[in-house]
C-alpha positions as CSV (number, residue, x, y, z in Angstrom):
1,X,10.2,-0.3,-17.5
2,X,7.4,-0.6,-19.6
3,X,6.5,-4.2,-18.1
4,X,6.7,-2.4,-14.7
5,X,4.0,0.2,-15.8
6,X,1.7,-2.1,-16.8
7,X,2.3,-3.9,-13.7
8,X,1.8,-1.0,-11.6
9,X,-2.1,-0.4,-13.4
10,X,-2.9,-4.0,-12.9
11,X,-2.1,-3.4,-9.0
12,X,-3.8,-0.1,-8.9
13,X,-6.7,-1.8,-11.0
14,X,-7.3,-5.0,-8.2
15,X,-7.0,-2.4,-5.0
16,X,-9.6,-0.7,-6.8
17,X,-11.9,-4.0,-7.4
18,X,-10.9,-4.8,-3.6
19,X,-11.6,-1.4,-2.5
20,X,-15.7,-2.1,-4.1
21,X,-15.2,-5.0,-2.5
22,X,-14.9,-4.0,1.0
23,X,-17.1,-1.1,0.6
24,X,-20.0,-4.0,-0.1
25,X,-18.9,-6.3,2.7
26,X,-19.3,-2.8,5.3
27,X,-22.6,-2.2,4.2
28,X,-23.5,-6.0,4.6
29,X,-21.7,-5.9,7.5
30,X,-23.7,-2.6,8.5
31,X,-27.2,-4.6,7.8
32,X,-26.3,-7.8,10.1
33,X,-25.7,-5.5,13.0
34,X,-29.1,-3.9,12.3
35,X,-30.6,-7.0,12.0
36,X,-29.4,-8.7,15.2
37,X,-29.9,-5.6,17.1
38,X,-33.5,-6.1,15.9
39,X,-33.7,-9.3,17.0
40,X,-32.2,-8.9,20.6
């Protein structure tokens, strides 16, 4: 049980890190659009 806990935090710990993760690639995302709209 105690190995499942800590598995459970590692999991919650990398969909947090993956969660940042998309958060930066929207806003990247967010400034190509901008920037191609600019340029068409």
């Amino acid at each position: 049980m105690a190995t499942h806990e800590k598995c459970d935090s590692l999991l919650n710990l990398q969909s947090y890190k993956n969660k940042l993760k998309i958060e930066d690639f929207l806003m990247l995302a967010c400034v190509c659009i901008e920037l191609k709209l600019v340029i068409t």
